[in-house]
C-alpha positions in Angstrom: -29.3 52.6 -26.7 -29.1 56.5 -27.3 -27.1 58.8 -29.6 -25.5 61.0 -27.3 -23.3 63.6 -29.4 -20.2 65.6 -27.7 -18.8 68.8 -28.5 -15.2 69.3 -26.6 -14.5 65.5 -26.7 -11.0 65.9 -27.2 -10.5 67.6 -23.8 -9.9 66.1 -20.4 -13.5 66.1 -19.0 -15.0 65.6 -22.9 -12.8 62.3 -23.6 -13.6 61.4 -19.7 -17.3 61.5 -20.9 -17.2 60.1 -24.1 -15.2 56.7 -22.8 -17.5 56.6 -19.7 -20.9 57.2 -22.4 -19.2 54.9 -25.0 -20.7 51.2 -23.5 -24.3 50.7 -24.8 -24.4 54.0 -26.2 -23.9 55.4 -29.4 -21.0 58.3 -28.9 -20.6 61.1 -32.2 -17.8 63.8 -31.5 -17.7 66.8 -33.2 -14.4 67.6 -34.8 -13.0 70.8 -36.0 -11.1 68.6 -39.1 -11.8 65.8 -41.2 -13.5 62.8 -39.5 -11.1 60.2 -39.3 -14.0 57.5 -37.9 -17.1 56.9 -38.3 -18.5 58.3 -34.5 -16.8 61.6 -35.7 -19.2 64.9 -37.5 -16.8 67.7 -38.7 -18.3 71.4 -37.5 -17.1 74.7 -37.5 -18.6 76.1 -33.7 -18.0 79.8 -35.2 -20.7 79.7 -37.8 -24.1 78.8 -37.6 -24.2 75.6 -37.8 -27.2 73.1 -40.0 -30.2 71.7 -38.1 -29.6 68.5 -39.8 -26.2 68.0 -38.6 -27.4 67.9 -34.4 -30.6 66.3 -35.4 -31.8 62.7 -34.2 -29.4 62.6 -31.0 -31.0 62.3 -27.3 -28.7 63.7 -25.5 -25.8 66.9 -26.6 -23.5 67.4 -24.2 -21.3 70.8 -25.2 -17.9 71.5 -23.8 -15.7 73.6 -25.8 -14.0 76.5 -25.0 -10.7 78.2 -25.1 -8.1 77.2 -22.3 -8.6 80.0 -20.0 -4.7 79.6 -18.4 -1.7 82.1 -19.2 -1.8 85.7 -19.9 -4.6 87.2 -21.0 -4.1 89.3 -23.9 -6.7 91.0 -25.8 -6.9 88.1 -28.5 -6.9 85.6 -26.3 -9.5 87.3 -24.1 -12.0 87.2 -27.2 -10.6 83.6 -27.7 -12.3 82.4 -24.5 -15.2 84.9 -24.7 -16.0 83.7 -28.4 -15.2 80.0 -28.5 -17.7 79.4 -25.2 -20.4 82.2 -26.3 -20.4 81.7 -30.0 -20.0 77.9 -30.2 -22.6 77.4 -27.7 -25.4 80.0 -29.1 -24.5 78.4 -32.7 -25.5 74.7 -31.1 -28.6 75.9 -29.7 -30.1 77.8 -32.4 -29.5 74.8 -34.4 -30.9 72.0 -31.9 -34.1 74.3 -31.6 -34.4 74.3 -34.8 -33.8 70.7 -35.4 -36.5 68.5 -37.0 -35.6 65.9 -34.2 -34.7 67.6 -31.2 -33.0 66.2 -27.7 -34.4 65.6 -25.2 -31.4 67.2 -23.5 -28.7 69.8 -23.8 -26.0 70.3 -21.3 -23.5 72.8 -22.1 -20.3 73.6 -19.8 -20.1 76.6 -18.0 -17.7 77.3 -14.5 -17.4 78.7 -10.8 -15.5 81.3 -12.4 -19.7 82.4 -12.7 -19.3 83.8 -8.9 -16.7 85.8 -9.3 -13.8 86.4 -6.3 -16.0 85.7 -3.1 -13.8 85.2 -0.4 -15.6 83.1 2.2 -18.6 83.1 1.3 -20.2 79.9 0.9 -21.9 79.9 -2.9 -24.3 77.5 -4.2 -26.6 77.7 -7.1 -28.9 80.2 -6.1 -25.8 82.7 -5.4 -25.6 86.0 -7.6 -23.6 86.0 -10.3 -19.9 87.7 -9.4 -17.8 90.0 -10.8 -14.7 90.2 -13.6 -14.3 88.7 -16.7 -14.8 85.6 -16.2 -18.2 86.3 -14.7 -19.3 88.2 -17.4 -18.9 85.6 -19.8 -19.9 82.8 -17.7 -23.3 84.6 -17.6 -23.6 85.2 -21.4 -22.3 81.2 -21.9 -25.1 80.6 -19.6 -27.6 82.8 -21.4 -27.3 82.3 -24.9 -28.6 78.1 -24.5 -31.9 80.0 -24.4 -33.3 79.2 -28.1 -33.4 75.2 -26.7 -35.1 76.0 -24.0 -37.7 77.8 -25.5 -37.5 75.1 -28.0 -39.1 72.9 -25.1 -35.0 71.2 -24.7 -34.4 70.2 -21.1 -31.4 72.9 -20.6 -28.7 72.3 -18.1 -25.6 74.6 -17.0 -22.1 72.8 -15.5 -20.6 74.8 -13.5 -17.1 73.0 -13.0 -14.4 73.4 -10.6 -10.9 72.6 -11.1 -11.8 68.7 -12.2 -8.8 66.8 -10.9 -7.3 63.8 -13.3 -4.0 62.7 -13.7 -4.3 63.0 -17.1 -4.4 66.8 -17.4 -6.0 70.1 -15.9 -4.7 71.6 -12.7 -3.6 68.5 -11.0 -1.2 67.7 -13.7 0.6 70.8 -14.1 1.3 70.6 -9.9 2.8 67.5 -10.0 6.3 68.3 -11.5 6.9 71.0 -8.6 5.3 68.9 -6.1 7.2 65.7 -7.0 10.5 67.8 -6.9 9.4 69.0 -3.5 9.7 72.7 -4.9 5.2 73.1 -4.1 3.8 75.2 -2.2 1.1 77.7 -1.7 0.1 80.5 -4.3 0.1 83.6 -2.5 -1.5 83.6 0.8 -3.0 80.6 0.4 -6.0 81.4 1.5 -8.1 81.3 -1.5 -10.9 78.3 -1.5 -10.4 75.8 -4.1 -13.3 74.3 -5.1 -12.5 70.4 -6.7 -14.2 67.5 -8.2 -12.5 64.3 -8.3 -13.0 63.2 -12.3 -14.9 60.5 -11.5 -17.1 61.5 -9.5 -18.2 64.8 -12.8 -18.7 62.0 -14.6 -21.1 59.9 -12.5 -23.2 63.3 -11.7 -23.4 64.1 -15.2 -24.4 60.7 -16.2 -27.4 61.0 -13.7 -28.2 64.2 -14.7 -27.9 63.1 -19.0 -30.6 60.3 -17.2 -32.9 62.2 -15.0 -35.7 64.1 -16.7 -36.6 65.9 -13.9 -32.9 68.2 -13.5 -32.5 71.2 -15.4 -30.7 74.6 -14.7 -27.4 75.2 -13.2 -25.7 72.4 -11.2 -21.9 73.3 -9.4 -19.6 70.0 -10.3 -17.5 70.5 -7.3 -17.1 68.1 -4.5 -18.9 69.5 -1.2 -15.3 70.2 0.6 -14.0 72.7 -0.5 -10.4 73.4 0.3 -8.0 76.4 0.4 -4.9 76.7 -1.7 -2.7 76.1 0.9 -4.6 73.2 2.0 -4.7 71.6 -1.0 -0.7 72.4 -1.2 -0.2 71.1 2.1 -2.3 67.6 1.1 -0.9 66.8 -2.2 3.1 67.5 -0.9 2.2 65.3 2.2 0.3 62.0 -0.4 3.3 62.7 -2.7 6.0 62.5 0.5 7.2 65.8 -0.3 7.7 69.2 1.3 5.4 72.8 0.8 8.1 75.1 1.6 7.9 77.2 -1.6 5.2 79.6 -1.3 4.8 81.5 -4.4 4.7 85.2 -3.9 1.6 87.3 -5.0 3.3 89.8 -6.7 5.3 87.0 -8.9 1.8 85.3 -9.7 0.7 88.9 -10.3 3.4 89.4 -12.9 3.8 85.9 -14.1 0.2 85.9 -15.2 -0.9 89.4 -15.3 -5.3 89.6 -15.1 -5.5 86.0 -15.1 -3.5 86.1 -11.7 -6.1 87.6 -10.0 -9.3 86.2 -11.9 -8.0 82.9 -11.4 -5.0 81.7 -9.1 -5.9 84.2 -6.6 -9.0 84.1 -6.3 -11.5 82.8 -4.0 -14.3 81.0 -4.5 -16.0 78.6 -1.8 -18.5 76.6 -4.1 -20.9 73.9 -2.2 -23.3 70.9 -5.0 -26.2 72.2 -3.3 -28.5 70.9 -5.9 -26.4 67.9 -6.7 -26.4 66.8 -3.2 -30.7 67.7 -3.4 -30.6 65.2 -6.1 -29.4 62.5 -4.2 -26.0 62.2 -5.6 -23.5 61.0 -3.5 -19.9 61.4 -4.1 -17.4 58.6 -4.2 -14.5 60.3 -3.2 -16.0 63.6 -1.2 -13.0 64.5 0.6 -9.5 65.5 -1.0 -7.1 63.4 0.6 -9.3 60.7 -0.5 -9.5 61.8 -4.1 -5.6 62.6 -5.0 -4.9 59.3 -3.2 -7.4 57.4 -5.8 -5.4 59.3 -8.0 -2.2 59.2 -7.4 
């Protein structure tokens, strides 16, 4: 049995993770409040945080971070910068520091690291982009460096949009969708890159298992889609039409800089070093995946 402690549990791919870890393994969440249970550690991820709290686990698995949807105002801009940077530095300068270190430390990051591409097929070994989102997917990336120099096997998730029922992306499209009022965003033409919920938590499972993987690792599914595919597939599973494009410039407007950074944006992300791993996805196609789903 290992301790496997999770930071982010509450959140779609965290409680994912933590139900999937929970058989045979011994599952702490961190909490921002009280524990209420047992398998619960309070924290506060914006100050430094006691070695003696993260010691003794096997595995940390760190996911928290600031909901990057809706307008991004100048607060809430340091409120995803801060609670992915700071939490995550915090948690490593502790675990390197910890009298009984893990063996392994995987900490969230996203594709948003690549920045608005266009069709240009990205993979791990891909520059780092441009924007916002970039920028702090880099430093998110960057600051885990106390563990590894710690001799902590360190390893980077870069998600996609993960897509569950139970929240994310997928959930806020159904009530269009299901009222036949879906459609593209913008031109449509912006790659999507997905992974199907079950299959992030299999590859994560065999990367918390697999000594041998460290660095960055794209959770995306290796077919990628554009917008107005993805439109076009979940309106025709759900028996519904795409006719309702939404304009760029009301997306633009609607959502100011996240419009651009995120809706609109394009990037066409590939698990090269998943699939170099020998994972193989359970649901690798979309139509296949929002079916399961669905």
């Amino acid at each position: 049995m290992s301790r496997i402690l999770i930071g982010g549990a509450s959140g779609l791919i965290g409680s994912a993770l933590a139900g999937a870890f929970s058989g045979g393994n011994e599952v702490i969440r961190l909490v921002r409040r009280p524990p209420q249970s047992a398998n619960e550690m309070a924290w506060d991820p914006m100050r430094a945080i006691p070695p003696k709290l993260v010691s003794g686990f096997d595995g940390v698995i760190h996911l928290s971070g600031e909901n990057v949807a809706g307008r991004w105002t100048r607060v809430k801009k340091t409120r995803i910068r801060d609670s992915r940077v700071v939490s995550s530095e915090n948690l490593a300068r502790a675990l390197a520091s910890a009298e009984r270190k893990p063996s392994v430390f995987i900490s969230a990051s996203a594709v948003g690291y690549y920045g608005d591409r266009g069709e240009e097929a990205l993979t791990e070994a891909s520059a780092a982009g441009e924007g916002f989102l970039a920028a702090v997917c880099r430093e998110w990336e960057s600051v885990t460096n106390p563990a590894a120099l710690a001799g902590i096997r360190v390893v980077h998730l870069r998600f996609g949009i993960v897509l569950s029922p139970r929240g994310g992306a997928l959930r806020q499209m159904l009530v269009p969708f299901r009222w036949g009022l879906g459609g593209r965003i913008g031109s449509g033409r912006q790659w999507w890159s997905w992974i199907h919920i079950e299959d992030l938590v299999a590859a994560v499972s065999d990367i918390l298992d697999n000594r041998d993987l460290s660095g960055a690792f794209n959770m995306v599914s290796p077919n990628p889609v554009s917008n107005a595919e993805f439109s076009k597939t979940l309106a025709r599973i759900l028996g519904r039409p795409a006719i309702f494009p939404v304009p760029d410039f009301v997306v633009r407007l609607a959502f100011g800089e996240f419009a651009k950074a995120g809706l609109l944006s394009s990037a066409r992300v590939f698990p090269a070093r998943l699939s170099q791993a020998g994972f193989r996805f359970r649901y690798p196609a979309l139509e296949m995946a929002l079916k399961n789903l669905l």
